[in-house]
N, C-alpha and C positions, 0 to 999 in steps of 0.2 A: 714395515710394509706400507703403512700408511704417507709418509712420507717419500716413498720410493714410487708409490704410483701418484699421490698428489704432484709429482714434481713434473708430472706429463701433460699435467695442465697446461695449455699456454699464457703465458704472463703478458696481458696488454698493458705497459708504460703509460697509457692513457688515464688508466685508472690509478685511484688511491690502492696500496695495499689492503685494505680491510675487504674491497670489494672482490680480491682472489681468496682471501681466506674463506670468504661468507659462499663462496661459490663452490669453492671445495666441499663445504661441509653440507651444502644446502644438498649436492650429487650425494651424497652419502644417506640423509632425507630421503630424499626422490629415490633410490634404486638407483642413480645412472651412475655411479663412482666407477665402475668397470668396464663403462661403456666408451673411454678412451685407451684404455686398451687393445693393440691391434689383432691378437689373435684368441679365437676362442680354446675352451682347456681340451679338446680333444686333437688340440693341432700341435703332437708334440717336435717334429720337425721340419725346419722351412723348405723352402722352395731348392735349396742347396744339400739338403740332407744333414744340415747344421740343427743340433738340439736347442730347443726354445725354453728358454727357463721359463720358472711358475710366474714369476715375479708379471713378465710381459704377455700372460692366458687372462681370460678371463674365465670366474669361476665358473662351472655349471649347476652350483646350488648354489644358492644366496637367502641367505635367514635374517630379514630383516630387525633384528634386534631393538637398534635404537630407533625406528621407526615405531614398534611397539610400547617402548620404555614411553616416548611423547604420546601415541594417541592414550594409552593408559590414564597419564596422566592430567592430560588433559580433559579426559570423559570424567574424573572427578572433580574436574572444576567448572565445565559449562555445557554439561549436556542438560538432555530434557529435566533429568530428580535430583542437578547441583546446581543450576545457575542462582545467582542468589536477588533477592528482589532487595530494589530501591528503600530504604525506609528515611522518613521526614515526618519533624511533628505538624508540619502546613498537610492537612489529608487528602485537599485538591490536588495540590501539586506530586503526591505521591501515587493516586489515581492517575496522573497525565503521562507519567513516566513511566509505569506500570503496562501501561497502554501502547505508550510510544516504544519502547523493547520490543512488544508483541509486532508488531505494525513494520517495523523495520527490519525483525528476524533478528534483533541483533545477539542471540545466543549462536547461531550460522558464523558471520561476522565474527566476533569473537572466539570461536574456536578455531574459525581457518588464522587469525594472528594468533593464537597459541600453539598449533602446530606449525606452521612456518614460520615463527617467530620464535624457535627454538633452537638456533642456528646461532641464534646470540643478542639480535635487537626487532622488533617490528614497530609499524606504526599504521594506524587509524585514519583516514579522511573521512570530515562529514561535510556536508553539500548540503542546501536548503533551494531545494528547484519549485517554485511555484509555491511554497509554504509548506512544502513538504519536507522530511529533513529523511536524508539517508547517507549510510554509513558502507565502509568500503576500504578494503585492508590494501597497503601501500607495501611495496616491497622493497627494502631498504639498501639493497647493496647499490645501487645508485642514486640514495639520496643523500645529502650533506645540509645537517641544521646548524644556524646558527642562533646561540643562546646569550640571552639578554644578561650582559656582566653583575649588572648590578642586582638582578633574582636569576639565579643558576638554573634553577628549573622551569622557566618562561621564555619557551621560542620567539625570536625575533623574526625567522625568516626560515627556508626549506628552499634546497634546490635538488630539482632531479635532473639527470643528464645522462643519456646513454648512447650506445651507438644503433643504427639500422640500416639498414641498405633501403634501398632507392625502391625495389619491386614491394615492400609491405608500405611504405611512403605513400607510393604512388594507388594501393589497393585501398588504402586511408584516406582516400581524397586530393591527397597534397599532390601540387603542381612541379614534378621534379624533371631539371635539364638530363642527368642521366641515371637510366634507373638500375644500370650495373653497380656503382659506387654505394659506399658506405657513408652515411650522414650521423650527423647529430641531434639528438633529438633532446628539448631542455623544457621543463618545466618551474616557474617560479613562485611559491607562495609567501605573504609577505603578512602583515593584520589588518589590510585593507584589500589588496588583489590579488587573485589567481592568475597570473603572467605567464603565456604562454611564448614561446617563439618559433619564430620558422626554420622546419631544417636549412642545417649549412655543412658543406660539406667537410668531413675528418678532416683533409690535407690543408683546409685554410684556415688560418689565423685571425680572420678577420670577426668580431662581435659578430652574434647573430643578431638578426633583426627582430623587432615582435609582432607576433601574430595580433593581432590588432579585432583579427573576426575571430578570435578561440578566447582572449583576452577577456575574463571577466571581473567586477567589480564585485566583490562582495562585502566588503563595509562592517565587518564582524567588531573590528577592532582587537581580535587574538588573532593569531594563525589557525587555523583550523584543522588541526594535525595532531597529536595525540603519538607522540616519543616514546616507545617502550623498550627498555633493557632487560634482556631476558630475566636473567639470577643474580643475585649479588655474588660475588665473589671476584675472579680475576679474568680483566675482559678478554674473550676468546681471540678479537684482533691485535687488543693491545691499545684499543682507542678507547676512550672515556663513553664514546657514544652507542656503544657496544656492552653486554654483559658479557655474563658465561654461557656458554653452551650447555644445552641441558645433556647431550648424549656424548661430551668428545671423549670422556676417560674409557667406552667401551668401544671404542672404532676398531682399535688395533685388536683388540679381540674378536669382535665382530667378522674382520677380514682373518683372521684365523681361522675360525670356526668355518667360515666356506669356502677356503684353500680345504679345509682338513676333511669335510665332507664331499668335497668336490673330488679329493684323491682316492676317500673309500666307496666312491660311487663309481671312479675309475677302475678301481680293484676288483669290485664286483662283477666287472663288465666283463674284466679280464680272466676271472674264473668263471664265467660262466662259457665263454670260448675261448680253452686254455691251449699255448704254443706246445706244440709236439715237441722234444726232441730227442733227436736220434742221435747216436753215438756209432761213426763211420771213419775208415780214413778218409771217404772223400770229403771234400771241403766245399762249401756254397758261395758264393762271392755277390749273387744277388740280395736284392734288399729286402729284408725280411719283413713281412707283411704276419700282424699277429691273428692265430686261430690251429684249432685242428689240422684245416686241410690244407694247410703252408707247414712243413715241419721244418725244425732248423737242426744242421746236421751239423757236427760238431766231431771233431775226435775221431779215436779208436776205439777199438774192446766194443764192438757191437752193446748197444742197450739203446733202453725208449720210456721213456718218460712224458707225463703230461707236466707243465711249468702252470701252476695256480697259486692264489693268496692264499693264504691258511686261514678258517674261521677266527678266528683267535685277533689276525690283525683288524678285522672290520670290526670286534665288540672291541680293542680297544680302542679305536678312533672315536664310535661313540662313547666311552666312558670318559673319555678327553674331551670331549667336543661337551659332555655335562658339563664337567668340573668347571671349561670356561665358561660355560654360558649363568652359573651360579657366579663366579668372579664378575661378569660386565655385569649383571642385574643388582650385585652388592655396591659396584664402583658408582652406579649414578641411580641408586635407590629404587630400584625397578622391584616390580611383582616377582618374589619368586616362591610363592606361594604354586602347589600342583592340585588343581582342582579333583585328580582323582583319589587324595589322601583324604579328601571332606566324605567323612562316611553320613553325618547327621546335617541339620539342619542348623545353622551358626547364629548366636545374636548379632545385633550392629556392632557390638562392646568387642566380640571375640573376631568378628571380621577385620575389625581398625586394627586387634593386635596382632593378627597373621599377617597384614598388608601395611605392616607400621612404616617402613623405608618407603614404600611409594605414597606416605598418607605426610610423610613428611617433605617430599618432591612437591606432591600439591599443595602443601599450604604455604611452601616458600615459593610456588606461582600464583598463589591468592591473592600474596602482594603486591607484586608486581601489575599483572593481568587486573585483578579486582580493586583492590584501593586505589592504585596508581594509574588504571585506563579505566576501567568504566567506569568510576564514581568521576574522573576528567569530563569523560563524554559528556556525561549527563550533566557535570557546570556546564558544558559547552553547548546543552541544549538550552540551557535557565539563560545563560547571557544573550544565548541568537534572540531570545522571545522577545525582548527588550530593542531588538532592531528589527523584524521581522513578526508577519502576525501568521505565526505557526497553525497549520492545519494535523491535528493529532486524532487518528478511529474517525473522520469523518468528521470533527469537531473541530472550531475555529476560536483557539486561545489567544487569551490577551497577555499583557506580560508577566513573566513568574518571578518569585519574591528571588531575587538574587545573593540574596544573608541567609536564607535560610539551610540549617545545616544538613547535609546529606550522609547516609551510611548506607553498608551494605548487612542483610543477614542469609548467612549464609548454610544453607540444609544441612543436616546430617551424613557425616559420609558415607554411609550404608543405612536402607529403611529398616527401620525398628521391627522388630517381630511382637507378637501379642504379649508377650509378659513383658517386652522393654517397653511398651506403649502404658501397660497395667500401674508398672513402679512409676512410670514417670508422672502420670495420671494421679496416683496418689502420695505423687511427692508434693506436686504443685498447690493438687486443694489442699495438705495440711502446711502448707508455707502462707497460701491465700486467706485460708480461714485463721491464721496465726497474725494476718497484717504483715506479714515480712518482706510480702512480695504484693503488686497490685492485682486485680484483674486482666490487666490488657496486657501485662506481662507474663501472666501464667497464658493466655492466647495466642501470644507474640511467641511462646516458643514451641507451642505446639504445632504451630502453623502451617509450617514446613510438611511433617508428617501426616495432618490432614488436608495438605493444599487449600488453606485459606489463604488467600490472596487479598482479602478488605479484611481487615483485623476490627474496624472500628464498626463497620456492618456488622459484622460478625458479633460483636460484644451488645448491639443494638438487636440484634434479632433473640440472643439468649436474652436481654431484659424485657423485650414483649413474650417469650415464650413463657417465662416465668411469674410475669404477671396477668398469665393469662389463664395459670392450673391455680394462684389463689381466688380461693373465693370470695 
């Protein structure tokens, strides 16, 4: 089915292939997969009195599934009590960074390319306007990177290129001969400039020229972009630049379940105003229109009947429509935990292993999302300092140590309840008072849990508190 209505999509030859794949599924994200579809599901015959299959309705319930599966997964990786903090043994520099996240929102940032970046690939732009540095998620079905042969993972270059008509052109500023037509719209980033160009129109062949007033110099000496492939595994286009999808093995289910609920919401409809009929020799030749007060006559041997769905077929639709929805949430490691079987209060330990398939979805996006683009970003803040004199909380930095190593630590996947705070509590001080572990490490992991965010404060204000009760 999946296939049968992606195929309705229409195919622009302008484009690369990846860019109808990533379009397809992105409609699937969004809600709008049914929205090329010409007719809605209560329209079961056309204009000719010809039956319209299911295949060409769109549904009248829609359970967005893999829409869930991603924000799920995503909220345990960069909402307000996951996103994970900067750590560096330079403590300034781990203060400026600390800072600069807050400043730029970039937990916001970051979660909108972890859910639209679940399609298969996303990418990051950062801008540094007046010494201020912000960050701003790019949408990739029309961009195309090129990677520096001799290090694979170091962009040379980034081109976007799409199409627009003339009326949003011309609403944008730009000076267009006709504003009916469809243009090209190209953007170039390079490790020296942001290259823009001016619309030209589809049908000509001819280079576009450069915008020369949009055109800016920014002198980074990287590209300033930030390539992110969703999952490891096999890429969902089939291009290198491309991951896996994080929700395609549940689609075809998905659109099951709201064909299947969409028929027993039809059925319902239908026994609640069920067709008469009667058994007559006369015969009806008019078109039958369903309810009570339409009867359909039919036959001989007089009799009369109400035509309704039996109870029976509506509970088994839902006990189908279960069964698949437990299959899509096993096939792409989804929550299928039911919050109304939790009678008690649960530790963080027993939470991780009710929600173990979706704890396993997040941490193969930790790597991607987390080692792979933020801990990127933030070289990409250390290297701008060094060309630029960064303004970070109102504060005017000079350049940051650019060797110095960065990591991420990252919270707990559920907060601790009072006896997992208790044991952890008395695990740390007899590993501390053993020397096994240091101080700032037994702080460093508690941190999370009490939201210390200066660990090194933090360890400075317990050594004046405490040399403050000896006498």
């Amino acid at each position: 089915m999946f296939d049968t209505i992606g195929a309705l999509v229409p195919r622009d030859t302008a484009y690369p292939g990846r860019t109808r794949t990533l379009d397809i599924l992105n409609r699937v994200l969004t809600g709008t997969f049914y929205n090329i579809l010409p007719y809605s599901f209560n329209e079961e015959r056309g204009a000719g009195g010809e039956y319209i299959p299911l295949r060409n309705r769109r549904p009248s319930v829609r359970y967005p599934l893999c829409r869930l599966v991603v924000e799920d997964s995503v909220s345990l990786l960069f909402s307000e009590g996951h996103f994970p903090s900067v750590d560096c043994p330079d403590h300034t520099l781990r203060g400026i960074l600390a800072d600069l996240i807050k400043e730029t929102r970039l937990n916001l940032v970051m979660t909108e390319t972890a859910i639209k970046g679940s399609i298969g690939s996303a990418a990051v732009l950062m801008r540094v306007l007046r010494g201020r540095v912000f960050f701003s998620y790019v949408d990739t079905l029309y961009l195309t990177p090129t990677w520096d042969p001799a290090a694979p993972d170091d962009l040379l270059s980034v081109t976007e290129r799409y199409k627009v008509s003339g009326h949003v052109l011309a609403a944008s500023g730009y000076e267009i001969d006709d504003i009916d037509q469809d243009y090209w719209f190209a953007r170039h980033w390079d490790t020296e400039t942001e290259t823009w160009f001016l619309p030209s129109p589809t049908a000509s062949n001819l280079p576009p020229d450069i915008d020369t007033t949009r055109t800016v110099r920014h002198g980074l000496g990287f590209v300033p972009i930030v390539w992110i492939r969703n999952l490891p595994g096999f890429s969902v286009t089939g291009d290198s630049n491309d991951g896996a999808c994080t929700f395609q093995a549940a689609i075809e289910t998905q659109i099951e379940i709201d064909y299947q609920l969409s028929q027993a919401g039809r059925g319902l409809k239908y026994s609640s105003d069920p067709t008469l009929l009667i058994k007559e020799p006369a015969g009806v030749d008019s078109e039958i229109v369903r309810g009570a007060g339409n009867a359909l006559i039919v036959s001989e041997k007089g009799d009369a009947r109400l035509l309704e769905i039996g109870g029976t077929a509506s509970s088994a639709v839902i006990e189908y429509v279960r069964l698949l929805r437990e299959f899509a949430l096993e096939s792409i490691h989804g929550n299928r935990a039911s919050p109304s079987k939790l009678t008690a209060a649960q530790s963080g330990r027993a939470l991780e292993m009710l929600n173990q398939g979706l704890l396993w979805l997040a941490d193969n996006l930790r790597v991607t999302y987390g080692e792979g683009a933020l801990l990127a970003l933030m070289r990409m803040v250390v290297r701008a300092s060094v060309r630029y004199s960064l303004i970070v909380a109102g504060r005017q930095i000079g350049p940051l140590d650019t060797t110095a190593p960065l990591s991420l630590r990252w919270p707990a996947w559920y907060p601790p309840t009072s006896e997992d705070r208790q044991r952890d509590a008395q695990t740390l001080s007899t590993l501390a008072n053993a020397g096994h572990i240091s101080r700032e490490t037994a702080v460093k992991t508690l941190a999370s849990s009490y939201d210390i965010e200066d660990v090194p404060g933090e360890l400075n204000r317990i050594e004046t508190d405490r040399n403050q009760k000896e006498p």
